[in-house]
FIDREN-442565 format. One record per residue (C-alpha): residue in three letters; x, z, y. Coordinates in steps of 0.001 Angstrom, whole numbers, padded with zeros to 6 digits, always signed. Example, Ala and Ser with C-alpha at 12.3 -4.5 7.8 and 13.67 -1.06 7.14 Angstrom:
ALA+012300+007800-004500
SER+013670+007140-001060
This chain:
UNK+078428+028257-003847
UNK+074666+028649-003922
UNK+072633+026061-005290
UNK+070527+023484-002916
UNK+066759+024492-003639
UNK+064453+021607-004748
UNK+061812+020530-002116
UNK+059268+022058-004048
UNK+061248+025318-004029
UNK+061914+025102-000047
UNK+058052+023858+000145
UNK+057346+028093-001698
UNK+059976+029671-000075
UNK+059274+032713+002367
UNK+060718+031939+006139
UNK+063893+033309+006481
UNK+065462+031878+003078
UNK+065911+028610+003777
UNK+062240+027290+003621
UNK+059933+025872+005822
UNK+058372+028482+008232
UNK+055069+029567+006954
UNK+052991+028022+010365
UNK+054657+024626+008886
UNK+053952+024990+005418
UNK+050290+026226+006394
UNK+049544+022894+008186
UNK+050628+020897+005590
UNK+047990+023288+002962
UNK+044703+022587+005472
UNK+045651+019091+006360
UNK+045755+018469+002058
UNK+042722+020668+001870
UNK+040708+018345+005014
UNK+041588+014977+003024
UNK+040317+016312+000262
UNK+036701+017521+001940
UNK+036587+013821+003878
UNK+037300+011836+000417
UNK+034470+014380-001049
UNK+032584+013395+001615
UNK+033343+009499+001745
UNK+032325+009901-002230
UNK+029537+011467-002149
UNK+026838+009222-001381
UNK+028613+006158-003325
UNK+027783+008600-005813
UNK+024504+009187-005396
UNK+023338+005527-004819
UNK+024593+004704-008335
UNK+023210+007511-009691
UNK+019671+006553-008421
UNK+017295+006376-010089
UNK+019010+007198-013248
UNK+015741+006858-015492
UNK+012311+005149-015094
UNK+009627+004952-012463
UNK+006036+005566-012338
UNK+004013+003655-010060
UNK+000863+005301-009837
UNK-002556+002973-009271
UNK-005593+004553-008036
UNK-007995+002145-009745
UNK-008616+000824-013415
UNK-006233-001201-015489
UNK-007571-004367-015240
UNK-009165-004654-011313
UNK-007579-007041-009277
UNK-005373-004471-007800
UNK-003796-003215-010722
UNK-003283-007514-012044
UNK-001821-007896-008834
UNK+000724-004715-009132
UNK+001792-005577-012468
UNK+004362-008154-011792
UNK+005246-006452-008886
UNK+006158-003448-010185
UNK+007998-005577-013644
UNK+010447-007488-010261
UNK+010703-003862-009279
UNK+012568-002450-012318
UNK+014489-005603-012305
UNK+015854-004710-009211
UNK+016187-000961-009443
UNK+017800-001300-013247
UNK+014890+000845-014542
UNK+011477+000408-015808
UNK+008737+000700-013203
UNK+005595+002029-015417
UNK+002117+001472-014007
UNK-000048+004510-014088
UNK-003873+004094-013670
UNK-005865+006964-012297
UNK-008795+005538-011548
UNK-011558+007644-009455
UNK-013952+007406-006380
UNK-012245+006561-003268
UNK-008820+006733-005465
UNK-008159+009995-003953
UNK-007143+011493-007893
UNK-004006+009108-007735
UNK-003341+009843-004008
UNK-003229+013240-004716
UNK-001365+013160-007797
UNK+001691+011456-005522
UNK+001324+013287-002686
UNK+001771+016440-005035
UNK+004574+015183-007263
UNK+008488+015978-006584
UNK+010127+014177-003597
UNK+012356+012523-005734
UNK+011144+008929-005896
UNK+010480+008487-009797
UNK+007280+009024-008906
UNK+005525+006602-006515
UNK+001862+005215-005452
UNK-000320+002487-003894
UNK-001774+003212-001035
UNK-004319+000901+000793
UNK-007090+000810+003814
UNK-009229+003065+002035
UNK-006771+005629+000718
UNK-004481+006232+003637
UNK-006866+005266+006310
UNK-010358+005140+005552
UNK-011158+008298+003842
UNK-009893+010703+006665
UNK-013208+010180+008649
UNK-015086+009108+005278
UNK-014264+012652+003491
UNK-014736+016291+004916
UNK-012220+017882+003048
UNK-009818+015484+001852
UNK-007300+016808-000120
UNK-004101+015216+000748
UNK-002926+013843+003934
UNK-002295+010921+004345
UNK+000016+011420+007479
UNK+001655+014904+006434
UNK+002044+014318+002359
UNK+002999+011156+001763
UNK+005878+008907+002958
UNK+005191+005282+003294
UNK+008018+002815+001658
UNK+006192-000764+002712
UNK+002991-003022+003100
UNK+003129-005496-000369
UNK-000152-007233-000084
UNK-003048-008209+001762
UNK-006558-010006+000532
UNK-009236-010869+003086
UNK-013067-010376+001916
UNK-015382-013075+001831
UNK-019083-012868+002837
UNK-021349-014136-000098
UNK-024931-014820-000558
UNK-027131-015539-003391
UNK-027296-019480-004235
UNK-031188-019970-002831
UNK-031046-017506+000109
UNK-032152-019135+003190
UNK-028981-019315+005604
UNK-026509-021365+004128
UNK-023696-020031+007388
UNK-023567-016603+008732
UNK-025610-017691+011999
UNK-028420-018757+009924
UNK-028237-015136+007867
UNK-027644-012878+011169
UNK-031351-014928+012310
UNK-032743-013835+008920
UNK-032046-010561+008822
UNK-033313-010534+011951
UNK-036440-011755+011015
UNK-036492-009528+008170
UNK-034926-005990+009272
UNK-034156-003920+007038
UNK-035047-006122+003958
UNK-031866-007912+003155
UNK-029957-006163+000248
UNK-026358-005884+000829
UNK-024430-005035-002169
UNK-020943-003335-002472
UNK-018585-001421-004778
UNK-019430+001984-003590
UNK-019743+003752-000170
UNK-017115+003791+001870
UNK-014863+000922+000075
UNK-013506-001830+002425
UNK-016090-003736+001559
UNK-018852-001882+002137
UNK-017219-000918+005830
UNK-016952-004700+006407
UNK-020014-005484+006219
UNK-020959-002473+008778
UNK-018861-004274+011098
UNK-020835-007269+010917
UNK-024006-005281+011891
UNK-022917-003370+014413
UNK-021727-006722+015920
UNK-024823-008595+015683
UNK-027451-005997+015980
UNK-028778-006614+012216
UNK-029670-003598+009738
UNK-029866-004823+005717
UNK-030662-002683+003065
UNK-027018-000881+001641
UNK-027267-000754-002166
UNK-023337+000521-003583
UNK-022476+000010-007013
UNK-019940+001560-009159
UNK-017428-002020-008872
UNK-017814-005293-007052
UNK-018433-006777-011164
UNK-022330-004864-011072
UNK-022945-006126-007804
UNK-021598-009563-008258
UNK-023856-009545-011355
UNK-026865-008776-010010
UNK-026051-011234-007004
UNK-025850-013782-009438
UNK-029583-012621-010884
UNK-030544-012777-007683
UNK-031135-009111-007092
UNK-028472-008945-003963
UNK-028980-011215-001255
UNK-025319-010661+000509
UNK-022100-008767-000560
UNK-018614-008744+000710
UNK-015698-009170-001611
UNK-012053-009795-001898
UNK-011465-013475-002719
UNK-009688-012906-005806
UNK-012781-011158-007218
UNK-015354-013865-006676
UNK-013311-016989-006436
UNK-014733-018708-009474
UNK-018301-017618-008734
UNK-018096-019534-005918
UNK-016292-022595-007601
UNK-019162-022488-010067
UNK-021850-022307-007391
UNK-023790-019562-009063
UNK-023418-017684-005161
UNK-022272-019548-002105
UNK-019682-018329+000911
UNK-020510-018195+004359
UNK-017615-016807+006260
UNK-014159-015339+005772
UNK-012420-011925+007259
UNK-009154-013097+007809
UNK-007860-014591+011062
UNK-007120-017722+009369
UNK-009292-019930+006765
UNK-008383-019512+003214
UNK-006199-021803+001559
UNK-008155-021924-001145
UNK-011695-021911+000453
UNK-010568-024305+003078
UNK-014456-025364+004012
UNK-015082-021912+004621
UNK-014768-020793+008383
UNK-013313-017010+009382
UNK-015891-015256+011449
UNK-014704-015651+014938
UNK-015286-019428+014237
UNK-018546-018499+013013
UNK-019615-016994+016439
UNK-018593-012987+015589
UNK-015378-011686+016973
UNK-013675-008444+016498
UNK-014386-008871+012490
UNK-010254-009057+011041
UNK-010552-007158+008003
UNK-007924-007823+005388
UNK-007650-005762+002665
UNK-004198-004566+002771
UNK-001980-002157+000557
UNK+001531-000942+000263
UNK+003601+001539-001762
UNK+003902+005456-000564
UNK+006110+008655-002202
UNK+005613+012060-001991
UNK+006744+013176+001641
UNK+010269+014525+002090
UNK+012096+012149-000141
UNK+015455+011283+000635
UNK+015275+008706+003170
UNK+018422+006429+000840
UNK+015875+006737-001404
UNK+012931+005499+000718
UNK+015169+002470+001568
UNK+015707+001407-002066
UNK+012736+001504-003010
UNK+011583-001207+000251
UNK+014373-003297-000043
UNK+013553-003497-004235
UNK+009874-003700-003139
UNK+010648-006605-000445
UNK+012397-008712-003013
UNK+010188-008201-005717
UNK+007408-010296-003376
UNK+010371-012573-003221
UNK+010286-012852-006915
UNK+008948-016537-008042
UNK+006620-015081-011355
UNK+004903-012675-008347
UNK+004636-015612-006109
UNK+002596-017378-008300
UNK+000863-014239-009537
UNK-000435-013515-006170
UNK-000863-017422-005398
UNK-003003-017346-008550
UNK-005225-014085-007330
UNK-005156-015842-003574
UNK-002790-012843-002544
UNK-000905-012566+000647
UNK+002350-011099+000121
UNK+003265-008829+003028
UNK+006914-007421+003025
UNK+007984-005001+005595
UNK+009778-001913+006560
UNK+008613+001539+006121
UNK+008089+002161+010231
UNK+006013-001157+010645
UNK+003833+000145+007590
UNK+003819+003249+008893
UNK+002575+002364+012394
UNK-000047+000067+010953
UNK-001455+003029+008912
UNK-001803+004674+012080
UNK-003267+001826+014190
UNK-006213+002033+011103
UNK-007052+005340+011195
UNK-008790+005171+014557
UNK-010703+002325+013794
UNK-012256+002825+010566
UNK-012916+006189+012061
UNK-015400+004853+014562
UNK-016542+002512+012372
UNK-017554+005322+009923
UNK-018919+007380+012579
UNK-020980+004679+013844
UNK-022626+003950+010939
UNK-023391+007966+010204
UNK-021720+007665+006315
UNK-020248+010818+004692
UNK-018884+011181+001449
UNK-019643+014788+001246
């Protein structure tokens, strides 16, 4: 009597001989083969969201270790690598405009180990500022989120005559062209600020730009600037001292901690919201999982209770979002520091 084959013999035996016919045992080969791809598939990102990032990041900060941007970053970036498992290193590449750090991001690999700060004057600012700009904004670089947000405060020397900014817009009228506004260079947020303020009230003063808000501040203090705009972090204590005295805010809202000071539109000037924001950006065409890690980590880190009091500390405004609603304020910006530049005539090059 011949001997009953196994099932894994009838499974291999040709049709005829007692096996399976070969359409049945060729179903059974590409259904194995399909659960295979589909677990592949199903794998296959779990895989690659604990994979990233699998070493550390660099955060790269347009401006000088030390300004108030990069004290502010600092603890942002250390909740960062809390959050993401890795290190997040700060790298300062300071230059004029910060378009050597932009550039350095928006040239790096789409892989998000290496990302950047972007603010008003990086991403939106120098478009109009800067004939040939070399990165854009729009086509090289992929925003992750808005972090923070500082509103400028209009300052005058301690014994110039206008003690509130309806008492300075009727000096400088008095004196055209005569009142020395200081800044920290042409074309900073600063400097555009206070060209909103004259286009609104039909004043002209005398546009001196320094290297940093510091040189300016200092001779403010000397009393060799009349008027300068600054973000509050930057000239908080001068104020608190009374070596230079505040007569209006940018923000919508007062200033928790200049509560005596009013915003502009109470001062009689509408149209004048200027905060100075910034958020992080990576090299365009990184993976969008990637893109998403990076904002939630970013979104928690302002969450974080040592960056709460770091930006509470630096009168910060911390300003979590997603990367569309930082993308579509970039592009609200764009437009209006471009007339703004254009109105006042200023070039860069």
């Amino acid at each position: 009597m011949e001997r009953e084959r196994t099932p894994t013999e009838r499974l291999a035996a040709p049709a005829g001989t007692g096996g399976p016919p070969a359409a049945v045992a060729g179903r059974v080969a590409v259904r194995a083969m399909v659960a295979l791809a589909m677990s592949a598939l199903c794998i296959a990102p779990l895989l690659a969201r604990a994979e990233w990032p699998e070493r550390p990041l660099r955060m790269v900060v347009p401006y000088a270790a030390g300004a108030g941007v990069d004290v502010a970053l600092r603890p942002i970036a250390e909740a960062m690598g809390r959050e993401l498992g890795k290190p997040v290193v700060i790298d300062n590449r300071p230059s004029a405009g910060g378009i050597v750090g932009t550039q350095l991001v928006a040239t790096s690999a789409a892989d998000g180990y290496t990302i950047g700060y972007g603010n008003m004057v990086t991403l939106a600012v120098n478009r109009s500022f800067y004939t040939r700009l070399p990165y854009d904004p729009e086509k090289d670089l992929a925003p992750i989120g808005l972090a923070i947000g500082n509103a400028y405060v209009l300052v005058a020397r301690k014994d110039l005559p206008a003690n509130n900014l309806a008492e300075l817009v009727a000096y400088a009228k008095q004196h055209p062209g005569k009142v020395v506004m200081g800044s920290l260079g042409i074309g900073s947020g600063a400097h555009l600020a206070g060209e909103l303020v004259q286009g609104s009230t039909g004043i002209r003063m005398l546009h001196v730009p320094y290297k940093s808000g510091a040189q300016a501040l200092g001779d403010m203090v000397n009393g060799q600037v009349d008027v300068m705009f600054d973000n509050v972090s930057g000239i908080q204590q001068f104020i608190a001292g009374k070596q230079i005295k505040a007569l209006a805010v940018t923000s919508p809202q007062r200033v928790p901690v200049l509560p005596d000071v009013p915003t502009m539109e109470e001062s009689g000037i509408r149209g004048i919201d200027v905060v100075a924001w910034g958020g992080l950006v990576a090299p365009a065409g990184t993976p969008v999982p990637v893109i998403r890690k990076l904002n939630a980590a970013l979104n928690k880190a302002l969450a974080d209770p040592a960056v709460v009091k770091a930006n509470a500390a630096l009168s910060i405004e911390a300003m979590p979002s997603t990367p569309e609603a930082f993308t579509s304020l970039i592009r609200s910006e764009v437009p209006r520091w471009g007339a703004t530049v254009r109105r006042a005539g200023i070039k860069a090059d």
